[in-house]
C-alpha positions in Angstrom: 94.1 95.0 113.6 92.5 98.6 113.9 90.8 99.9 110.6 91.2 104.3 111.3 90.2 105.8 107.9 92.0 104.6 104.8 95.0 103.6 107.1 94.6 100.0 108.1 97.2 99.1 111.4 98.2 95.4 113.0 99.6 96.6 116.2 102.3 94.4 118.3 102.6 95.9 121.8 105.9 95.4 123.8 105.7 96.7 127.2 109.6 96.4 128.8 110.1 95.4 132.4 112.7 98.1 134.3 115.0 94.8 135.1 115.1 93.4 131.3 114.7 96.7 129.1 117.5 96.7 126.9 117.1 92.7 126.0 113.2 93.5 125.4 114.0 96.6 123.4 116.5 94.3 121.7 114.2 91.3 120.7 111.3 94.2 119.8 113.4 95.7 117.5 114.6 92.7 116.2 111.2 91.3 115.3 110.7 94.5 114.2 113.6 94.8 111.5 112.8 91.0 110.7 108.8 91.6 109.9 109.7 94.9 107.7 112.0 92.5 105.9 109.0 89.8 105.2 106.7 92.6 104.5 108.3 94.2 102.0 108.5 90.8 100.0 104.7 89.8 100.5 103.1 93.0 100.8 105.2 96.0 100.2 102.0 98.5 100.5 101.6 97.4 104.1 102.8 100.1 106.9 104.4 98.7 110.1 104.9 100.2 113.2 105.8 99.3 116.3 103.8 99.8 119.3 105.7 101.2 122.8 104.1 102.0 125.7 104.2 105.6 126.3 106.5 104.8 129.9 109.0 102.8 127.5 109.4 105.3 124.8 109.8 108.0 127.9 112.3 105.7 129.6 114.7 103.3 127.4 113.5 104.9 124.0 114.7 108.6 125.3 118.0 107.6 127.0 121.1 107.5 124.5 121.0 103.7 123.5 117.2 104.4 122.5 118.1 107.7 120.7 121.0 106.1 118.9 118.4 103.0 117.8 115.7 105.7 116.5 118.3 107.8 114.7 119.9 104.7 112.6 116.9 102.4 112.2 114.1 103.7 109.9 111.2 102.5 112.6 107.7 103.8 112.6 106.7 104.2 116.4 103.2 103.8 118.2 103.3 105.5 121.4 100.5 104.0 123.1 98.8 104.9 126.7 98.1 101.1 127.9 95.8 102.5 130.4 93.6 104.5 128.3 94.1 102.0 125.2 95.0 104.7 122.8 97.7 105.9 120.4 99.1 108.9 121.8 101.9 109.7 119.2 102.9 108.3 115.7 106.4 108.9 115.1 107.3 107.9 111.7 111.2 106.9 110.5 113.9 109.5 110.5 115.8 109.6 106.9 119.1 109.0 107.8 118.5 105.6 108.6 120.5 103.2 107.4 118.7 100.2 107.5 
C-alpha cells in the first residue's frame, strides 16, 4: 500500500512474459474487473488501479487487442518503471466504457 497525499493506493503488479502475454493480460484484467466488483460492495470510496510495467503497457497494452481492452473496460492504469520502482503514468478510465 503506498500512502501519496490524500490518495491512499494498494498496488498489484503484473509483469507479462513475451511467450504468455495475452493469457497474463487476460487473468490481470480479470482480477481486475472481479476486485472493482468486490470493491464497490465493501468500500465503494476506494480507487483501484492496476499496475503494468511500463514494457507491457508499451507492448501488449498498445497493440489493437490492448487498445480495444482500454477503450471498452473502464480501467485505471499504473504505468510503473520496475527498475526505478516508480509510477511513471496514471491513466484513469475512458468514458465510453461499458463495463
Amino acid at each position: 500500500m503506498l500512502d501519496a497525499g490524500v490518495v491512499e493506493l494498494q498496488l498489484k503488479s503484473r509483469s507479462f512474459e513475451a511467450t504468455r502475454q495475452l493469457l497474463t493480460q487476460e487473468q490481470a484484467i480479470g482480477q481486475y474487473v472481479l476486485y472493482r466488483l468486490l470493491l464497490e460492495q465493501v468500500d465503494p470510496d476506494r480507487e483501484l488501479y492496476l499496475a503494468v510495467a511500463d514494457t507491457t503497457f508499451d507492448g501488449i497494452f498498445s497493440e489493437p487487442i490492448g487498445e480495444l481492452v482500454r477503450r471498452e473496460l473502464p480501467m485505471k492504469l499504473l504505468i510503473v518503471d520496475l527498475e526505478a520502482q516508480e509510477v511513471k503514468r496514471w491513466i484513469p478510465p475512458r468514458e465510453s466504457g461499458t463495463l
